[in-house]
PARO-176185 format. One line per 8 residues: number of its first residue (from 1); their letters; for each residue x, y, z of C-alpha. Coordinates in Angstrom, 2 decimals. Example, Ala and Ser with C-alpha at 12.3 -4.5 7.8 and 13.67 -1.06 7.14 Angstrom:
1> as> 12.30/-4.50/7.80 | 13.67/-1.06/7.14
# end
This chain:
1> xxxxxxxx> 1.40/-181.79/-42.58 | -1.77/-183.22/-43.31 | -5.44/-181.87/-42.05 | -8.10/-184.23/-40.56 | -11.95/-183.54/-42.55 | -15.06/-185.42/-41.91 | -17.03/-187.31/-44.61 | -18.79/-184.45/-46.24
9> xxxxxxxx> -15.36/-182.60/-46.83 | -13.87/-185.75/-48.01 | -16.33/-185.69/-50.64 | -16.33/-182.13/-51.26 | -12.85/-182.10/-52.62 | -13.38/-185.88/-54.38 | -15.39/-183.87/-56.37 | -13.73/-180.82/-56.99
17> xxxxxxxx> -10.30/-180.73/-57.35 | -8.96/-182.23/-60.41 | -5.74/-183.69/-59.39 | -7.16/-185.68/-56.36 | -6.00/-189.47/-55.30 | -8.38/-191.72/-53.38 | -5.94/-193.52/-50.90 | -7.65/-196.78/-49.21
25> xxxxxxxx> -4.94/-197.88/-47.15 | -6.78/-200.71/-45.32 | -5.69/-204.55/-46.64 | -7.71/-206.39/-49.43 | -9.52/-208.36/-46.77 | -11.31/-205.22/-45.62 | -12.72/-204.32/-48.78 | -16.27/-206.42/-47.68
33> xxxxxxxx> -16.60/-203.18/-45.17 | -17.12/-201.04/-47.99 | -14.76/-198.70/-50.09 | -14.72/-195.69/-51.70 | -15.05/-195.66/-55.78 | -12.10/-194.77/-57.84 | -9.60/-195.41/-54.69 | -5.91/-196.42/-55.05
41> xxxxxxxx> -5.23/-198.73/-52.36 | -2.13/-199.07/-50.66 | -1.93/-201.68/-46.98 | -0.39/-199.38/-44.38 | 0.40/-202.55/-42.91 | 2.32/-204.33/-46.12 | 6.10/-204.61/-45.79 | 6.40/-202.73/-49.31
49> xxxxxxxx> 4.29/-199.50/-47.91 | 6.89/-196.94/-48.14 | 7.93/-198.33/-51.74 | 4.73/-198.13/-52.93 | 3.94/-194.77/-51.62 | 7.62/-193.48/-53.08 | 6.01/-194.14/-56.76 | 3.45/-191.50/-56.03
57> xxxxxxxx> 3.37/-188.34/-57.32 | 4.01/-185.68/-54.72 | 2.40/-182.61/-56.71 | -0.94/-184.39/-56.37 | -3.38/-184.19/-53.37 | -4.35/-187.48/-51.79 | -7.39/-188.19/-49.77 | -6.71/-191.19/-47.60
65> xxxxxxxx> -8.83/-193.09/-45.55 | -8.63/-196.96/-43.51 | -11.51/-198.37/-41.32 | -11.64/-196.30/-38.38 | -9.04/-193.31/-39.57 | -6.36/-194.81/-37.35 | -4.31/-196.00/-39.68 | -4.51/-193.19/-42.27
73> xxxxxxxx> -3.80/-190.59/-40.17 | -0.26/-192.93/-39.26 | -0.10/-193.01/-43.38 | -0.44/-189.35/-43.85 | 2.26/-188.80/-40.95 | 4.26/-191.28/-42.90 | 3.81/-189.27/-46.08 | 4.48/-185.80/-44.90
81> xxxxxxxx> 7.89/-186.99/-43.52 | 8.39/-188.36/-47.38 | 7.63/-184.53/-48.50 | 3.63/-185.46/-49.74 | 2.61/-181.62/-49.12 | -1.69/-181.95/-49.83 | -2.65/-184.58/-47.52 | -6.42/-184.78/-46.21
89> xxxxxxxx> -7.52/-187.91/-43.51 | -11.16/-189.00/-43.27 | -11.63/-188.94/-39.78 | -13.76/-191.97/-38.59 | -12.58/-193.87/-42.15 | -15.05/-195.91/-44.13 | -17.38/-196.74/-40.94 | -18.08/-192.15/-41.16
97> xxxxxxxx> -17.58/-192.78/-45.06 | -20.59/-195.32/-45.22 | -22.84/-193.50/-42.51 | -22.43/-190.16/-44.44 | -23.56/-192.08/-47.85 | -26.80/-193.74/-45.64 | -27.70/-189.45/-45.07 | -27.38/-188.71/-48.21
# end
């Protein structure tokens, strides 16, 4: 299972838990939109998706976000099936990510 959070929660737990991952699963050419510092990034869309997400540790808690939160939501689904357990979606992706940042 996974639970959807908005922007400010996304950054709430970026900040305090210690064993958190920063997921971007968008592709490379998305990066002009904007990304999150410190994020791993991993294309939902790349043929090698499920290897590269089976070299992740399971015991830590990943944060994942795409454009829109379309895809990440699909990648957390993904990764819950694969046994992830701590799985947290940015609903509205890096277009809420950005808009929360402008607020604040």
């Amino acid at each position: 299972m996974f639970e959807n959070i908005n922007a400010q929660r996304f950054e709430e737990l970026m900040q305090s838990l210690d064993n958190a991952v920063v997921l971007d699963v968008r592709s490379v050419a998305e990066l002009a939109e904007g990304s999150i510092e410190g994020h791993v990034m991993i294309n939902y869309n790349a043929p090698d998706f499920y290897g590269e997400i089976d070299e992740l540790d399971r015991d830590k808690t990943y944060l994942v976000y795409c454009r829109s939160g379309n895809r990440s939501m699909r990648a957390c689904m993904d990764m819950s099936d694969e046994g992830f357990e701590k799985l947290f979606n940015l609903e509205g992706g890096i277009q809420a990510w950005n808009a929360h940042k402008e607020k604040n």
